[in-house]
C-alpha positions as CSV (number, residue, x, y, z in Angstrom):
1,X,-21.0,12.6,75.0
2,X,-21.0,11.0,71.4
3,X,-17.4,11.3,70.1
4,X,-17.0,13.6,67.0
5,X,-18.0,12.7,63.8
6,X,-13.7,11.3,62.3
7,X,-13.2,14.1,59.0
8,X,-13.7,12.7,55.9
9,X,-10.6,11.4,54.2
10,X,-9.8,13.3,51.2
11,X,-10.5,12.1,48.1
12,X,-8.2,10.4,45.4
13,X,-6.9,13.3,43.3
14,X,-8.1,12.6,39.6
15,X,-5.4,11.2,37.8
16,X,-4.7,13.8,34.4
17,X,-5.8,12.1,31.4
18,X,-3.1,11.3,29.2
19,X,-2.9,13.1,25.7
20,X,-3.1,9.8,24.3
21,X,-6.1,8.5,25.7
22,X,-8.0,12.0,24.8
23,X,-6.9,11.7,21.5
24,X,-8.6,8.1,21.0
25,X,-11.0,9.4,22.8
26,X,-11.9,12.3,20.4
27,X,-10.8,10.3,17.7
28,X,-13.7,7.8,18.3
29,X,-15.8,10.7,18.7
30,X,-15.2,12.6,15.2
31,X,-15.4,9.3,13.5
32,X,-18.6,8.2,15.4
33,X,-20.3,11.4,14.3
34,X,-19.3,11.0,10.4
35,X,-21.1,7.6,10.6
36,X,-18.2,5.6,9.8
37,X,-17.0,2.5,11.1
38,X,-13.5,1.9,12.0
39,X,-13.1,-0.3,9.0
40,X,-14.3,2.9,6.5
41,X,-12.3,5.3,8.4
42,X,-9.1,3.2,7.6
43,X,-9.8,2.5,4.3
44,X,-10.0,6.4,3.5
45,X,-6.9,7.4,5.9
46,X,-5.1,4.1,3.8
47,X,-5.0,2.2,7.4
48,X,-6.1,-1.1,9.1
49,X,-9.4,-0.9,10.7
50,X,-7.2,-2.7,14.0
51,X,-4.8,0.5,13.9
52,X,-7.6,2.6,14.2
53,X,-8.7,0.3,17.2
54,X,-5.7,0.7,18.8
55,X,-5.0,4.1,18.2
56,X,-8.9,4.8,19.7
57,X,-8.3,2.6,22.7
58,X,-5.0,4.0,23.5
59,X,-3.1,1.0,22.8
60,X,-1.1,2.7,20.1
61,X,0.7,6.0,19.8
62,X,-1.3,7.8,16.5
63,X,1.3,7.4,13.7
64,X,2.6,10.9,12.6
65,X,0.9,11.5,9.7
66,X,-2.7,10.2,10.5
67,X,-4.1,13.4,12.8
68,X,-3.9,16.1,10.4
69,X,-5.5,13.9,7.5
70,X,-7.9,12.5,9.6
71,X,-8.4,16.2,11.2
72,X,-9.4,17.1,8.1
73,X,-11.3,14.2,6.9
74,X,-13.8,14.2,9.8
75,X,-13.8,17.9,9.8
76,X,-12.7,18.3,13.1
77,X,-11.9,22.0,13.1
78,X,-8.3,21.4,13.8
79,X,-8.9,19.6,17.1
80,X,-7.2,16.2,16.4
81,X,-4.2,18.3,14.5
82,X,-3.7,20.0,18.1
83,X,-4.2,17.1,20.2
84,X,-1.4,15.9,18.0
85,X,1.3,18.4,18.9
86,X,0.5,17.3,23.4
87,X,0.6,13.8,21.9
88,X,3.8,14.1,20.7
89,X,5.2,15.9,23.7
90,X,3.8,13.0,25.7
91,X,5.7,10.3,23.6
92,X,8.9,12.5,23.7
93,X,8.9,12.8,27.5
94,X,8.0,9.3,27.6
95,X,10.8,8.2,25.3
96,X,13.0,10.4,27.3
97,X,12.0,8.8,30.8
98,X,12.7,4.8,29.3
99,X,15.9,6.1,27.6
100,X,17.1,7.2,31.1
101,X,15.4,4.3,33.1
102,X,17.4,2.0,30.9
103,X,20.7,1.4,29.0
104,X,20.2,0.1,25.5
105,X,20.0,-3.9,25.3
106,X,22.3,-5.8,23.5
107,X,19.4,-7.1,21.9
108,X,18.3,-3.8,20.6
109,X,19.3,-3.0,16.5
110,X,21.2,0.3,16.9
111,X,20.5,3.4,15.1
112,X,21.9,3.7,11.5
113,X,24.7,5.4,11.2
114,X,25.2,7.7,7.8
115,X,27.7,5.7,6.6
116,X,25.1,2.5,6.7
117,X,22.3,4.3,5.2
118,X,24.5,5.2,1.7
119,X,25.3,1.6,1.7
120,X,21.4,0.4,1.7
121,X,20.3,3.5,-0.4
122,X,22.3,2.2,-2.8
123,X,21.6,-1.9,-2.3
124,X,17.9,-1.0,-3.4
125,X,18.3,-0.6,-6.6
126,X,19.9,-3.7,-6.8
127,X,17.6,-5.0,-5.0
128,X,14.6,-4.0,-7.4
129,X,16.3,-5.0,-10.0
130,X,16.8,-8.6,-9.0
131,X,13.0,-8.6,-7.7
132,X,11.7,-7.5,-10.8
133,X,14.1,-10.7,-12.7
134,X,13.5,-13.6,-9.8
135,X,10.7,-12.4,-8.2
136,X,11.0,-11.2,-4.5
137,X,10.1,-14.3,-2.9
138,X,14.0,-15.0,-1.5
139,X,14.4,-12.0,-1.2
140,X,11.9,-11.0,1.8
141,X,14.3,-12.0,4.8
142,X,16.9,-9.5,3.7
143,X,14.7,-6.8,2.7
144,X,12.9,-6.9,6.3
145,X,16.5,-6.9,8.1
146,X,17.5,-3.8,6.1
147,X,13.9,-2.1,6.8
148,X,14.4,-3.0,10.2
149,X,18.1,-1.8,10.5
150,X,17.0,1.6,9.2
151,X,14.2,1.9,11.3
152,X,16.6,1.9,14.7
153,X,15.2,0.7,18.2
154,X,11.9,-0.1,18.1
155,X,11.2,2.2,21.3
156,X,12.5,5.3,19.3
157,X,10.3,7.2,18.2
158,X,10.0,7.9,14.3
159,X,10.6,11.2,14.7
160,X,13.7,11.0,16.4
161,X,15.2,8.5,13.4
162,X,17.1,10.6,10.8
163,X,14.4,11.9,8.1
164,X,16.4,9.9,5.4
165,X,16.9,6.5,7.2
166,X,13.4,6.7,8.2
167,X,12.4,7.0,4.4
168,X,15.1,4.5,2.8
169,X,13.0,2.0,5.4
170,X,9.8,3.2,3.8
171,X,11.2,1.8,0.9
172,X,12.5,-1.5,2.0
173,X,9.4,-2.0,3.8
174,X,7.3,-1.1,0.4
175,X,9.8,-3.8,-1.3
176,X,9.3,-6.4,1.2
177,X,5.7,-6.1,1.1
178,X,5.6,-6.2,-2.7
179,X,7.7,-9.7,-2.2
180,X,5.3,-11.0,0.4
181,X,2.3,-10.3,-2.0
182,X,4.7,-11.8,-5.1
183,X,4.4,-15.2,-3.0
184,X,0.9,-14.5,-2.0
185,X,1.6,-14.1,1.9
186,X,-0.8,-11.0,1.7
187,X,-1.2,-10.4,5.1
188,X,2.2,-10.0,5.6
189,X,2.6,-7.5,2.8
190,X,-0.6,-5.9,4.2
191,X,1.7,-5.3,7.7
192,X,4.9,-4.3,5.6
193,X,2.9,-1.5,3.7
194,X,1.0,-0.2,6.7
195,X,4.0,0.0,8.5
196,X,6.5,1.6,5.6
197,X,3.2,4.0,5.7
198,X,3.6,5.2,9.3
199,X,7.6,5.8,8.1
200,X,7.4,7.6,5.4
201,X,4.7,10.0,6.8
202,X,6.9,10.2,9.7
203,X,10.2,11.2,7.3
204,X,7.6,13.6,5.4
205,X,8.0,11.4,2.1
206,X,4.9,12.4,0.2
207,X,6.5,9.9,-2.9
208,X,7.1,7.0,-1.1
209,X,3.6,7.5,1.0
210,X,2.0,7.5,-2.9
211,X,3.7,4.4,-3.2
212,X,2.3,2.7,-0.6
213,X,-0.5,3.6,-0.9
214,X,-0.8,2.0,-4.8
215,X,0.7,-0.7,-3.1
216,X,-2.1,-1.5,-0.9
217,X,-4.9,-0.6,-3.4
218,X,-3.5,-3.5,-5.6
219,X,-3.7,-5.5,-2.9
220,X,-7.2,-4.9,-2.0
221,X,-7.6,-5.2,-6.2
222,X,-6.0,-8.6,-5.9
223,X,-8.6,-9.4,-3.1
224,X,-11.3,-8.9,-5.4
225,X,-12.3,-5.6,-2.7
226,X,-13.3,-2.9,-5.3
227,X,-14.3,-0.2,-2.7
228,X,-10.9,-0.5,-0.4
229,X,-9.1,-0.6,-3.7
230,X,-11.1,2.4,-5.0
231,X,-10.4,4.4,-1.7
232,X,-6.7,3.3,-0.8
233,X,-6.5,4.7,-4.7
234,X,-8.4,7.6,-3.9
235,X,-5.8,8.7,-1.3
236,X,-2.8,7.7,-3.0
237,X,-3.8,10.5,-5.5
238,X,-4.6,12.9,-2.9
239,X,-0.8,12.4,-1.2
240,X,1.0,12.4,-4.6
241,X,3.2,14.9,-5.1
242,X,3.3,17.3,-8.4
243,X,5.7,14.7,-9.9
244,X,3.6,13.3,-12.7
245,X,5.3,9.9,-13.3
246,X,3.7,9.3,-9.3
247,X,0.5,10.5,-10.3
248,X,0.3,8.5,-13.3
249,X,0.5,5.5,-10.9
250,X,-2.0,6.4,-8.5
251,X,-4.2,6.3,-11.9
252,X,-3.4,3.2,-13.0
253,X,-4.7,1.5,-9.9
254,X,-7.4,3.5,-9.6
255,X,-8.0,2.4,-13.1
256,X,-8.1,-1.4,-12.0
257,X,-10.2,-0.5,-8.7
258,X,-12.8,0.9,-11.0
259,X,-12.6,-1.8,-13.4
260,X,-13.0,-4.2,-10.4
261,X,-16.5,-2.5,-9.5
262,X,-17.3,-2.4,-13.3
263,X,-17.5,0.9,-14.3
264,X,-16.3,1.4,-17.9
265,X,-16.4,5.3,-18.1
266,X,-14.5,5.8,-14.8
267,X,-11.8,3.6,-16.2
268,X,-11.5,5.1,-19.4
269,X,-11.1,8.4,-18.3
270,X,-8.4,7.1,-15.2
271,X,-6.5,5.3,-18.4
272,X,-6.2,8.4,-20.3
273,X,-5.1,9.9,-17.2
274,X,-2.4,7.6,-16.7
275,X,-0.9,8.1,-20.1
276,X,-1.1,11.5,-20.5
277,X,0.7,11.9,-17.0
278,X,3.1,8.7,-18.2
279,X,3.7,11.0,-21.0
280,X,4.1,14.0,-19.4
281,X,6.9,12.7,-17.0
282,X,8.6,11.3,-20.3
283,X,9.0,14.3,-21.8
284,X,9.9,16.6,-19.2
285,X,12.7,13.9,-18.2
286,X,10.8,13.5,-14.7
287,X,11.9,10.4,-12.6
288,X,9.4,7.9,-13.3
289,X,8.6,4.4,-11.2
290,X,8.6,2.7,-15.1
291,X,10.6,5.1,-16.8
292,X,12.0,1.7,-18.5
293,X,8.8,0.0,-19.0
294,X,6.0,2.8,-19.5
295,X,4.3,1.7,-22.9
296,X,4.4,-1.8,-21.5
297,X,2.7,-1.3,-17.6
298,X,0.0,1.0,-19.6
299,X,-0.5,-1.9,-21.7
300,X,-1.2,-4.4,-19.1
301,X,-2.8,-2.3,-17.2
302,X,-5.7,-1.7,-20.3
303,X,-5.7,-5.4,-20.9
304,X,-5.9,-6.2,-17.3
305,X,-8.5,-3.5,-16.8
306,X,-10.3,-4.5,-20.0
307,X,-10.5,-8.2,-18.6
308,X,-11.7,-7.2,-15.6
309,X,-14.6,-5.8,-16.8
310,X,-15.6,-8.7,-19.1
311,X,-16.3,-10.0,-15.7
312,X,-17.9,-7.9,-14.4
313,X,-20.2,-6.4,-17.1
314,X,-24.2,-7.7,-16.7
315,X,-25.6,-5.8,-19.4
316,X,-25.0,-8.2,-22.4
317,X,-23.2,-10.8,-23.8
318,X,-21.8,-8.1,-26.6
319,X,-20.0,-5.9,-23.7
320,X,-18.7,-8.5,-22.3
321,X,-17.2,-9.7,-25.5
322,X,-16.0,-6.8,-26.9
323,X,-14.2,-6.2,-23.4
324,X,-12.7,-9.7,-23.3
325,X,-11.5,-9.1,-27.3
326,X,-9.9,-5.6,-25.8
327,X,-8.2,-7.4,-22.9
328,X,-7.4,-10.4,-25.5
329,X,-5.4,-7.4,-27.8
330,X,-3.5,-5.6,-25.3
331,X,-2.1,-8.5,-23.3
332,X,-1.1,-9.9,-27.0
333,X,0.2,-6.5,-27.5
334,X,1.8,-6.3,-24.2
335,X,3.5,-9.9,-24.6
336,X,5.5,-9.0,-27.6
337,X,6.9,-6.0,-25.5
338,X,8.7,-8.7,-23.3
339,X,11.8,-10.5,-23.5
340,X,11.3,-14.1,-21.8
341,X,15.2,-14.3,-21.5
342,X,15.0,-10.9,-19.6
343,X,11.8,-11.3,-17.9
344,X,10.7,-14.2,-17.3
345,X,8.4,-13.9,-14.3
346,X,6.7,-10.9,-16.1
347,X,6.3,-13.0,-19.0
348,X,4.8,-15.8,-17.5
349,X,2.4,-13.7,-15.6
350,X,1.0,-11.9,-18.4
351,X,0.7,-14.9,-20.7
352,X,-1.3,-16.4,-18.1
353,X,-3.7,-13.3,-17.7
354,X,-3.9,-13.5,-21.3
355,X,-4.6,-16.9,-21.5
356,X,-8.3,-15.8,-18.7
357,X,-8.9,-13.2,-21.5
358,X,-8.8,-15.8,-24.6
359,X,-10.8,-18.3,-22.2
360,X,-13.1,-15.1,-21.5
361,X,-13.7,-14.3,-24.8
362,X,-14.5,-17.7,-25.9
363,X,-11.4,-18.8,-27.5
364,X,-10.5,-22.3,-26.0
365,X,-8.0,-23.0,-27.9
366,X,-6.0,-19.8,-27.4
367,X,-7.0,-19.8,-24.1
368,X,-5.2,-23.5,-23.8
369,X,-2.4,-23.4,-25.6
370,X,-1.0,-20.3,-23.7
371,X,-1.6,-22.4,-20.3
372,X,0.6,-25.0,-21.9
373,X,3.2,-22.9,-22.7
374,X,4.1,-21.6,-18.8
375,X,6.3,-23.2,-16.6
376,X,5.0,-26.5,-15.2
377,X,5.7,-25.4,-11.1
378,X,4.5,-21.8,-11.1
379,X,3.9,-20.3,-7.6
380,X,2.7,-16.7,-6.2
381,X,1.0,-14.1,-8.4
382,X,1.5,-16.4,-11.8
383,X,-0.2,-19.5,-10.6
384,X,-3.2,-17.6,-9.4
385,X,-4.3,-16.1,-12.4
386,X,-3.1,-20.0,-14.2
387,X,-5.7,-21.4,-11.8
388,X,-8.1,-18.4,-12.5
389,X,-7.2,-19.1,-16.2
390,X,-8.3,-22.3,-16.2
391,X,-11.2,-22.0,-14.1
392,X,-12.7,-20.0,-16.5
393,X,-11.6,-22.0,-19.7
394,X,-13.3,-25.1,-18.3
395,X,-16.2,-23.5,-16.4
């Protein structure tokens, strides 16, 4: 008699997928349907394409204020913005389970205390001060400790971090990134703003976020990338708050991304933009990021803008030159707004993007007696636009 047939053993119960695979998952799935890459949705959402990667592959939690925007975006019908909400339960429970599973290291930066935060809210503007005199090269160690201090551990999550530490260390992260670009170290500026991005959407800090976000389209400027500029710009607008002095900023740089891809009525109209907000926050006694400064960053920013499109204008020799002469007459005007005792750094940099207008508009001898006037050992920001300079003075 055959012996009976042994059951089947059951089978494996299906592990529950976690909310934050699903949410890469979906994620992937919205963006895939758009037709955009990963590189094109992080340039609109103002991330790295490798964030996106990792947030897709379940390698990194989605950073608080990236579902709703990219919700809306993909035009996800509020699916990503509720995956969000079991996401965020998952990292709490999580966070809760490692808390208990192990004591605090001694290696671990503890949590700020309020005490500590007053003390750094207050270093910053002296901080910014001193950056905007020596330049923020020395300065970058310090500002990252401070960012970091604020922050808390690094398994917290942001939304367990006071709302106002987690902002102050959106601001020394948008500091230290800004001294990382003034030495040219743009990939770690690049890392500093993405991350001071994650910490002030987490702390709900629309102005800082607008910051930011300039921050990076300059960058991408500076990088000679017109359309990350243009869109990192794009979003900085759309995050600003009603404050016009922020606004006026995200105009300015989408005046320079626009100049970058040569298109002369798009930066007029972003220019006249920028000054009427500038203006408008003037008068109304609005906090302003150049409150101090505002006829002279408007000034630049035409001449720079101006210059820019000298380069990039194909239709004739007579655009190009009348842009060149524009850019030539701003920076001139824009020089004698600046002390060189004061501001020295400023001064050298805009002498030397004056000095690429005068070689632009075919004025050699402008063009090289300006060179010979800056500092012999100039580093960051102010030697590349010398070398630019004289590349095109003697090309």
């Amino acid at each position: 008699m055959p012996s009976p047939t042994p059951p089947s053993p059951p089978l494996p119960r299906a592990e529950p997928e976690s909310a934050r695979l699903r949410f890469g998952r979906r994620l992937r799935h919205w963006r895939e349907a758009r037709g955009l890459s990963q590189t094109e949705l992080g340039r609109l959402l103002g991330y790295h394409n490798s964030l996106i990667s990792r947030v897709e592959n379940a390698r990194r939690w989605p950073p608080p204020g990236m579902p709703a925007r990219a919700d809306e975006l993909l035009l996800a019908c509020g699916e990503l913005a509720d995956l969000w909400q079991t996401v965020r339960q998952e990292r709490e429970r999580l966070g809760e389970l490692a808390a208990a599973g192990r004591p605090p290291l001694a290696t671990d930066p503890a949590p700020p205390d309020a005490a500590t935060v007053e003390v750094l809210a207050h270093l910053l503007d002296g901080y910014r001060a001193a950056a905007g005199r020596i330049g923020g090269e020395d300065l970058a160690a310090v500002l990252e400790h401070h960012a970091r201090t604020l922050a808390g551990r690094p398994h917290t999550a942001p939304y367990e971090s006071p709302a106002a530490a987690r902002s102050l260390a959106a601001q020394y992260a948008e500091l230290a990134g800004w001294a990382h670009f003034e030495g040219e170290r743009r990939a770690r500026a690049l890392s500093w703003y993405t991350t001071g991005l994650e910490w002030a959407h987490a702390a709900g800090d629309r102005a800082t976020a607008t910051a930011l976000l300039a921050r990076q389209s300059t960058l991408h400027w500076w990088r000679g990338d017109p359309a990350t500029a243009l869109a990192l710009a794009e979003a900085a607008r759309a995050t600003a708050p009603p404050a016009a002095g922020l606004r006026a900023w995200a105009a300015v740089v989408l005046a320079h991304a626009h100049a970058l891809a040569g298109e002369p009525p798009q930066v007029r109209r972003a220019l006249a933009d920028a000054r009427r907000l500038t203006e408008a926050a003037l008068s109304s006694g609005e906090p302003t990021p150049w409150a101090a400064c505002a006829e002279l960053v408007l000034t630049v920013a035409h001449g720079t803008c101006h210059r820019d499109l000298a380069l990039r204008t194909a239709r004739s020799a007579r655009a190009r030159t009348t842009h060149a002469r524009t850019a030539v007459a701003r920076l001139e005007a824009a020089l004698r707004l600046l002390d060189p005792a004061a501001h020295p750094r400023d001064h050298a940099l805009v002498t030397a993007r004056l000095a690429g207008a005068h070689a632009l508009a075919v004025h050699p001898e402008a063009a090289a007696t300006l060179l010979a006037r800056l500092p012999p050992h100039t580093t960051g920001r102010i030697a590349r636009e010398r070398r630019r300079a004289e590349e095109w003075l003697h090309g």
